[in-house]
N, C-alpha and C positions, 0 to 999 in steps of 0.2 A: 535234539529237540529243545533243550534248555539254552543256547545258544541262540535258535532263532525265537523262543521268543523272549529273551532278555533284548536283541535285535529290535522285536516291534515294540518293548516296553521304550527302547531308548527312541525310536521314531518316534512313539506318539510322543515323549516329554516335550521334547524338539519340537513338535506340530504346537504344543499348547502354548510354548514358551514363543514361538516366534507369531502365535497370532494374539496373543497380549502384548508381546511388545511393539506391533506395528496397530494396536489398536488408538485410535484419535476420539478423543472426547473431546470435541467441538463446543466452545460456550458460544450462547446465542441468547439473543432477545435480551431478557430481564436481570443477566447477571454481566450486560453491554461487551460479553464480546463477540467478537466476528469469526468466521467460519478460520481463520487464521489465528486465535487463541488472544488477538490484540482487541485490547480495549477501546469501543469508540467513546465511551464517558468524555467528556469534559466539553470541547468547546460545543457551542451552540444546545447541549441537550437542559442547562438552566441549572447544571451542579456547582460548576464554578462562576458562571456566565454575566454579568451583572448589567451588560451593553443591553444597547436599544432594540427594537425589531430590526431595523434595517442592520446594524450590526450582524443580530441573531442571523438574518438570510447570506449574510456575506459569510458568515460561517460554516452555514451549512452547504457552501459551495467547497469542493475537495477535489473535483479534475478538470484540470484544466486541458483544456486540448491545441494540437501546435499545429502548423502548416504542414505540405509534405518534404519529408527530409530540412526539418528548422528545430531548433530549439528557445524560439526568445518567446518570450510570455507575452501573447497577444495585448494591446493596450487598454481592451476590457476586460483583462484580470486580474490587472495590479490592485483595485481595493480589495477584493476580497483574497488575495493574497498577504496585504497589508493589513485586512482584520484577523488573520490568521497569526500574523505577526505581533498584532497587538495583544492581542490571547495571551501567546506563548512569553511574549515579556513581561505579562499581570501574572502569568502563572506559572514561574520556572520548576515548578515539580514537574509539570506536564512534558512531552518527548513525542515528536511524530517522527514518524519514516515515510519518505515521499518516496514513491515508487514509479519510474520511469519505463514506458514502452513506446515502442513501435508497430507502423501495422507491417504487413508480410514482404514487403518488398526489400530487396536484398539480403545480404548472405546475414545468418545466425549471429557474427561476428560485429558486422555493420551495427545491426540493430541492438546488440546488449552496451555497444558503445551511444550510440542516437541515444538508447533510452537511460544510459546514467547521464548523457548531457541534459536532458529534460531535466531529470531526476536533479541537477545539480543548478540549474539555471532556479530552479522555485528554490532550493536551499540556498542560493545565493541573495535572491532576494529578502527571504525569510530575515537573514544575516546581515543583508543593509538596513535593516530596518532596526536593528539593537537586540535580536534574538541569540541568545549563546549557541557556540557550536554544537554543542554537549548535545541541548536538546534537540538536535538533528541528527536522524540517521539516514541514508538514500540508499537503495538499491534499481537497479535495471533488470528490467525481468525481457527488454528487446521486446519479441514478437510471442514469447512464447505465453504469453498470457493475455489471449486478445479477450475486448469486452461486445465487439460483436462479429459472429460469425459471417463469411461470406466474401467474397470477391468481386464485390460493389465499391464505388468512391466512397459510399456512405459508411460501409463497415471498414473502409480502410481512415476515415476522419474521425473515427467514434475510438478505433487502438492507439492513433497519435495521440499521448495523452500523458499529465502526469499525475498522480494521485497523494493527496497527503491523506493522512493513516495517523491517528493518533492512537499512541499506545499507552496510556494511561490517564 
C-alpha cells in the first residue's frame, strides 16, 4: 500500500512539474511582443523612428512575397527593404530575424532550403545596404508555417514569402 501510493505521489510531481514547464507566457499588445516572445518595438511604431510618413509606411512593410519556386526580391520591394535597412544602420542596438517559407509544393527538404534562400536574399540585401551582419539572424521555417490555409494559387502566393521580425 505505501509503495503504490509513494507511486502516485511521484506521478502527480512529474504531472505538475512537466505542465509548468511546457507552460508559454506569450507577451502581446502593450509590453510589444508577439505570440513568439520577440519584440516588434522599434522600427516604424515612433520609439526610435524619426523618418517621414512615407518612411514610417515602408516600415511598416515586413513580407515580402516571391514568385513560384524564385528567391530574388520583386523590383517593388527594394525601398522598403532599403527603409528597413536604413533603420537598422541609425539603430545598431536593434537585430531582426527574417524568416523564410515556402508554400506546400515539394518535398519538406526543398522547401526549408527555398525558404532560407528567401530568408537570405532580404538578409543580403539588408547587408548591401551597410547593415552589420550581427544584427541579422535568418531562419527557414519551408512550408511548415503557412500564412494562408488552402490549396488555391492564392494561399500558395500569400506562404511564398519572407518576413522580417524585429527582435528588439
Amino acid at each position: 500500500m505505501e509503495i503504490r501510493g509513494l507511486r502516485h505521489l511521484v506521478l502527480g510531481v512529474a504531472l505538475c512539474v512537466g505542465i509548468v514547464g511546457c507552460s508559454h507566457n506569450a507577451k502581446n499588445g502593450a509590453n510589444g511582443g508577439s505570440e513568439y516572445g520577440a519584440s516588434t518595438n522599434g522600427a516604424g511604431d515612433g520609439s526610435d523612428f524619426t523618418g517621414s510618413a512615407e518612411q514610417r509606411d515602408l516600415l511598416a512593410k515586413r513580407k515580402f512575397y516571391f514568385a513560384y519556386d524564385r528567391s530574388e526580391v520583386s523590383e517593388g520591394d527594394y525601398e522598403a527593404v532599403y527603409a528597413h535597412a536604413e533603420f537598422l544602420k541609425n539603430n545598431p542596438n536593434h537585430h531582426v530575424r527574417v524568416e523564410g517559407h515556402a508554400d506546400e509544393h515539394g518535398s519538406r527538404e526543398y522547401n526549408i532550403a527555398l525558404g532560407e534562400r528567401r530568408a537570405r536574399t532580404i538578409a543580403n540585401a539588408l547587408m548591401s545596404q551597410g547593415v552589420a551582419p550581427h544584427q541579422i539572424a535568418t531562419v527557414s521555417y519551408g512550408k511548415e508555417k503557412p500564412e494562408a490555409m488552402g490549396h488555391s494559387e492564392d494561399a500558395y502566393r500569400l506562404n511564398r514569402r519572407a518576413v522580417i521580425v524585429y527582435e528588439n
